[in-house]
C-alpha positions as CSV (number, residue, x, y, z in Angstrom):
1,X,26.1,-16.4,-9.1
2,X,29.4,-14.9,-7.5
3,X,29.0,-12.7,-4.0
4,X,29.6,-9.1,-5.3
5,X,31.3,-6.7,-3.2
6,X,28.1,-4.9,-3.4
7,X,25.6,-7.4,-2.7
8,X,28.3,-8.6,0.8
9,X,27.8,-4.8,1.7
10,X,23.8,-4.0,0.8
11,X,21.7,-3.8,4.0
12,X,18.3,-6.1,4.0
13,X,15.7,-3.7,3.5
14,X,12.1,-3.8,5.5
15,X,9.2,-3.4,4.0
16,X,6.2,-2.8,6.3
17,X,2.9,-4.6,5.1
18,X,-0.8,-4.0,6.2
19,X,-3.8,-5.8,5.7
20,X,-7.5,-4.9,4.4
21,X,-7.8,-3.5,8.0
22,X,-5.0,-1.7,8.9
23,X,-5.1,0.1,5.7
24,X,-8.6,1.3,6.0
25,X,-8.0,2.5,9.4
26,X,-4.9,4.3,8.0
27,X,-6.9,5.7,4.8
28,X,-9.8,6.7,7.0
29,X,-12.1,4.8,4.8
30,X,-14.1,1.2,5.7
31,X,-12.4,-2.2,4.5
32,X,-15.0,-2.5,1.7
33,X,-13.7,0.5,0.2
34,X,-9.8,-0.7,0.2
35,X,-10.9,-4.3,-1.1
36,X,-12.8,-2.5,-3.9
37,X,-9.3,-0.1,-4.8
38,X,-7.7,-3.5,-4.6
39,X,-9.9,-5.4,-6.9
40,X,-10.2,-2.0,-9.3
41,X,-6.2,-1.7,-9.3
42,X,-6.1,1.8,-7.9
43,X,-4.7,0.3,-4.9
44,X,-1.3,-2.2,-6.0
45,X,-1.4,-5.1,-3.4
46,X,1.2,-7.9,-2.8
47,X,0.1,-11.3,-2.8
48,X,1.4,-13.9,-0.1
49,X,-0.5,-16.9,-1.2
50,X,-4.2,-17.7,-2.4
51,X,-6.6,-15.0,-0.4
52,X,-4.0,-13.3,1.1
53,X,-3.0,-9.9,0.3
54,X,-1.2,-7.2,2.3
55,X,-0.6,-3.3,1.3
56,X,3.4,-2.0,1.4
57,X,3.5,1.5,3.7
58,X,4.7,3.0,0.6
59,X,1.9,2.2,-1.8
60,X,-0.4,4.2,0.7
61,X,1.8,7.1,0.7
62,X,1.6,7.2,-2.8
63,X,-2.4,6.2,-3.0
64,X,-2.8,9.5,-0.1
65,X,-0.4,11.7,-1.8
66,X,-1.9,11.0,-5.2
67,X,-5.8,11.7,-3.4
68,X,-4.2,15.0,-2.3
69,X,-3.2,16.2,-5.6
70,X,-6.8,14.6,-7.0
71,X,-9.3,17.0,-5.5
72,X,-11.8,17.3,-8.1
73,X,-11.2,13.2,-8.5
74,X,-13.8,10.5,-7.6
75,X,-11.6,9.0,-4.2
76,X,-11.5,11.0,-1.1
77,X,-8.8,10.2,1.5
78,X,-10.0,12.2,4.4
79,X,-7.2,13.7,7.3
80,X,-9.4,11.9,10.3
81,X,-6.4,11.5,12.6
């Protein structure tokens, strides 16, 4: 595949990962409760390899911003910090 003038040009991008921890610290919930959004699908992981999974920033963003407009929903994403 030929070097576009767009591809030479694009920036890398970063994409920041957490794991079971970090996102249940962030979410304000215990790591049981991510694990069992990941396994249910209301959380979208990204798998590294076999029993590893990590969380992009953005897909909690969406998860709290979608809990926000969910108030009479069955998830709770409390404001603890």
């Amino acid at each position: 595949m030929p070097i576009t003038k767009e591809i030479a040009e694009s920036k890398p991008t970063t994409v920041m990962l957490h794991n079971v921890d970090e996102a249940a610290f962030i979410l304000c919930v215990s790591p049981t409760t991510v694990r069992r959004w990941m396994k249910d699908g209301t959380l979208k992981v990204v798998r590294l390899s076999a029993g590893v999974v990590r969380v992009e920033n953005s897909e909690l963003e969406r998860f709290v911003k979608e809990a926000g407009s969910n108030k009479g929903g069955d998830r709770s994403v409390s404001t603890c910090r």
